[in-house]
C-alpha positions as CSV (number, residue, x, y, z in Angstrom):
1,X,0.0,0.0,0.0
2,X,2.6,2.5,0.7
3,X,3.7,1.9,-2.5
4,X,1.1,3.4,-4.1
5,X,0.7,7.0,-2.3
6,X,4.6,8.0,-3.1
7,X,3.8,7.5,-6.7
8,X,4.5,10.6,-8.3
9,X,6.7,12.5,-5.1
10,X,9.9,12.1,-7.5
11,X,8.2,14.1,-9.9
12,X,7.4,17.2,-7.8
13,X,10.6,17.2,-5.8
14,X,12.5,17.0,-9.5
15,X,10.2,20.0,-10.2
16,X,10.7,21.8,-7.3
17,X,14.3,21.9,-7.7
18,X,14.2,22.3,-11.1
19,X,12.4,25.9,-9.8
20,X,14.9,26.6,-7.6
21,X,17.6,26.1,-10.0
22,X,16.0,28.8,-12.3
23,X,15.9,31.3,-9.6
24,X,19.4,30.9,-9.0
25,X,20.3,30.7,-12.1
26,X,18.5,34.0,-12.7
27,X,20.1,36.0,-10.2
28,X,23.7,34.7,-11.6
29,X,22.8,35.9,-15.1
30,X,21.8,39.7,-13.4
31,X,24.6,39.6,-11.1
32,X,27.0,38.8,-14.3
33,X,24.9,41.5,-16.4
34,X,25.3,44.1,-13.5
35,X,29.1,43.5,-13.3
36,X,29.7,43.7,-16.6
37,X,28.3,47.3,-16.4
38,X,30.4,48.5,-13.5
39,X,33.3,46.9,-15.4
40,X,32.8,49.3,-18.2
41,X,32.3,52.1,-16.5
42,X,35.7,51.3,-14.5
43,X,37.5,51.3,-17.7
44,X,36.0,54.9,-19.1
45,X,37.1,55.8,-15.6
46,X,40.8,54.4,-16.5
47,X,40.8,55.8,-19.8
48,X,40.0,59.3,-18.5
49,X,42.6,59.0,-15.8
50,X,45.4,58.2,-18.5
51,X,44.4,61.0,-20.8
52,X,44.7,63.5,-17.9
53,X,48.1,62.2,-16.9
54,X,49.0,62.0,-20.7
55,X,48.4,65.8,-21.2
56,X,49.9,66.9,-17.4
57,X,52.8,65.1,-18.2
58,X,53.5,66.8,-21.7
59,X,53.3,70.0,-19.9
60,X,55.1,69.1,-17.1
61,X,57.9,68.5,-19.5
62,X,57.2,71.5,-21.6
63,X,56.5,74.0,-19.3
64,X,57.7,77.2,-21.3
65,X,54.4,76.4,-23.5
66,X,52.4,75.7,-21.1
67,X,50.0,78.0,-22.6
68,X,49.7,75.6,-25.8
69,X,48.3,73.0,-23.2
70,X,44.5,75.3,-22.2
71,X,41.6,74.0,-23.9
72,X,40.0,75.7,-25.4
73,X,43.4,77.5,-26.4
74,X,43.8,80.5,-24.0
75,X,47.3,82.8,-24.0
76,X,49.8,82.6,-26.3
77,X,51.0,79.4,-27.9
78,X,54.8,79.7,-29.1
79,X,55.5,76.1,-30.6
80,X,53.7,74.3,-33.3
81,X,54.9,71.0,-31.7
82,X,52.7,71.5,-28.3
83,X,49.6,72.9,-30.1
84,X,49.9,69.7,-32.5
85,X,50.5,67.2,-29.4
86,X,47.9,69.4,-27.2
87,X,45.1,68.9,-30.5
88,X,46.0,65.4,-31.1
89,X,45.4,64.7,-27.6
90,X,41.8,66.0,-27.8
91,X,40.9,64.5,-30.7
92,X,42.1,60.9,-29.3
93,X,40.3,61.6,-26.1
94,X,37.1,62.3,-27.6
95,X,37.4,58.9,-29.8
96,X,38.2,57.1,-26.5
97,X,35.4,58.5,-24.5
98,X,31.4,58.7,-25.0
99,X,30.9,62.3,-25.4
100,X,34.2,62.7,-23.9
101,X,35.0,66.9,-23.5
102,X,38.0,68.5,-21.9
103,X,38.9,72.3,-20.7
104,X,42.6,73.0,-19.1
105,X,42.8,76.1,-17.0
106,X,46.3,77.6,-16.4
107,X,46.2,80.0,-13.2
108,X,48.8,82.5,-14.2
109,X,49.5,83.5,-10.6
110,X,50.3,79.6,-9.1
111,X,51.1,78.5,-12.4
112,X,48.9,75.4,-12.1
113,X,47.4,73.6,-14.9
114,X,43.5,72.3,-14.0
115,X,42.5,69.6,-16.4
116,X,38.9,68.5,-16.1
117,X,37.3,65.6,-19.0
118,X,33.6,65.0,-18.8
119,X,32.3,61.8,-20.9
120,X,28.7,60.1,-20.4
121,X,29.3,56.8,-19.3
122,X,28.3,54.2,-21.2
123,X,26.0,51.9,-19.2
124,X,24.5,54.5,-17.1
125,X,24.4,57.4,-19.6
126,X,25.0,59.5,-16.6
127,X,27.7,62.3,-16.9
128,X,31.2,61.5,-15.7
129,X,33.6,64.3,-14.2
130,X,37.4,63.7,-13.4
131,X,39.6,66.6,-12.5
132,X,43.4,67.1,-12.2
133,X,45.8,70.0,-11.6
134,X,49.4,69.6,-11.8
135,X,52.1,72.5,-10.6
136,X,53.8,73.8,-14.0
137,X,56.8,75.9,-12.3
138,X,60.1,75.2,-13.5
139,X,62.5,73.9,-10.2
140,X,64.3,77.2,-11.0
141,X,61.1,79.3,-10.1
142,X,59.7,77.7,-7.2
143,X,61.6,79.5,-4.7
């Protein structure tokens, strides 16, 4: 007799995991989908952080046109060679970077250079801001 009233309890508990496996399985796949997202926005992050130290560092080394280095140009740019290396660099960043935009600031007074790129971010379409300033006097002048 006892036989007969488990017929069919396989079934349901193969069901039920069956069930429980989809959930799970479910959550994995948004957990994945979710850190895929952050992923990407960790690497616009990256690729704005080595655009800002890309330009500092060319006027870091050139510091006697450190004018050519504003965006949008500000001051007087004496070498074709900065201007060139400072437009390249735009034009490169704004390939690398949804709606990627930059403006340089040169504080004639501290002589510091303020960089700041803005690019929508690509999972979240939300605006992204990362700012840098670098000290542009010469070891001669910072006394």
């Amino acid at each position: 007799m006892k036989h007969k009233r488990s017929r069919g309890f396989g079934l349901i508990d193969g069901l039920i995991a069956l069930a429980i496996l989809s959930f799970g399985l479910l959550g994995m796949t948004r957990l994945q989908a979710r850190a895929l997202a952050q992923a990407t926005e960790s690497q616009s992050r990256m690729t704005a952080g080595q655009y800002a130290d890309e330009l500092l560092s060319s006027a870091l080394i050139d510091t006697l046109n450190r004018n050519c280095y504003t965006l949008p140009a500000s001051g007087t740019c004496g070498s074709v060679t900065a201007k060139a290396i400072a437009d390249d660099w735009k034009t490169r960043l704004q390939a690398a970077l949804k709606d990627g935009t930059a403006t340089s600031t040169l504080n004639a007074t501290t002589r510091q250079l303020t960089l700041i790129i803005t690019w929508t971010g690509k999972e979240s379409e939300a605006t992204r801001r990362l700012e840098a300033t670098t000290d542009l006097r010469r070891s001669d002048e910072s006394s």
